[in-house]
N, C-alpha and C positions, 0 to 999 in steps of 0.2 A: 506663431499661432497665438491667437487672444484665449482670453480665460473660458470664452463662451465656447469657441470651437473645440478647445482641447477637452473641455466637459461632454459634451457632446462627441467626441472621439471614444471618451474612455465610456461613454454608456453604450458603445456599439458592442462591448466584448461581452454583453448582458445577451444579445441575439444569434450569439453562438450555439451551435448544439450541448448537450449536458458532454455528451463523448468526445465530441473536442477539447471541452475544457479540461476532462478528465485525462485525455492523450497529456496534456500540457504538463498539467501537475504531477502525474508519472511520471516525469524527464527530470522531477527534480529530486527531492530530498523528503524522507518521513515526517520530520520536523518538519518543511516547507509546505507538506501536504498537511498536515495539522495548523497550521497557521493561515493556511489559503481557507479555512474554511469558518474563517472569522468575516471575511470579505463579504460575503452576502449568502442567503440561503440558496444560488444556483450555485457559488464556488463550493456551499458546504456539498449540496448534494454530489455535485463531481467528486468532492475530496472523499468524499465517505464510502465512495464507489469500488467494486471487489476489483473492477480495473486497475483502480491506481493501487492499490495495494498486492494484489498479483504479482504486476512490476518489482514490489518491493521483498519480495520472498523468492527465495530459488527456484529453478524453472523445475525441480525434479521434488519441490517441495513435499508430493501429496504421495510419493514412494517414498518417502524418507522417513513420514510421519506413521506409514504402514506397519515400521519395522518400531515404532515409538514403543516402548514398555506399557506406557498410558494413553489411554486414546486422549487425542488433543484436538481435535479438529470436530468433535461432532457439534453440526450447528451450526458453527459461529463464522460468520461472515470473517473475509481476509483479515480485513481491518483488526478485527477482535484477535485472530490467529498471529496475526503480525506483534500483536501487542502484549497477549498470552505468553508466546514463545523470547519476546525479549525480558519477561519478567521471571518464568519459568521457562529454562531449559528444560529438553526429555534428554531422556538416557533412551539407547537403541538395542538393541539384540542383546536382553537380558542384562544391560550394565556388562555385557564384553566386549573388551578391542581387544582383535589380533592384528601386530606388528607384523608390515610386512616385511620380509625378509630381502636384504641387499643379494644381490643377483652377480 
């Protein structure tokens, strides 16, 4: 393939929908999704998307934060939640664990 076509190839991934691109950069990595969005302002708006960052928080995330000491979640888009929670952990059900006991 010449220089022309393959240019021409790579501006096809511009006429994607934003949710495809966003499905794509979910598959990959927080980091990878933070650096996709260097690429152009439609990979930013995919990267920035509560899609792709959903993906990257647990599925049971928003009962988990229920039980948080601190509310942690009002407002702020996944993105922000995803990046809250890796700089500030919450403590859950008053700063108590109970061990479960061997059976």
């Amino acid at each position: 393939m010449d220089a022309a076509a393959t240019a021409t190839a790579g501006a096809e991934i511009y006429r994607l929908p934003e949710e495809c691109v966003a499905y794509a950069i979910s598959l990959t990595t927080p980091g990878d999704a933070c650096h996709s969005s260097a690429v152009s302002p439609a990979f930013r708006a995919a990267a920035d998307s509560d899609a792709v960052w959903a993906r990257f928080l647990p599925p049971d995330h928003a009962a988990v934060l229920a039980r948080a000491d601190e509310p942690a979640a009002l407002g702020m888009s996944k993105k922000e939640l995803f990046s809250r929670l890796c700089d500030n952990p919450v403590l859950l059900d008053d700063a108590t664990m109970v061990r479960a006991r061997n059976l």
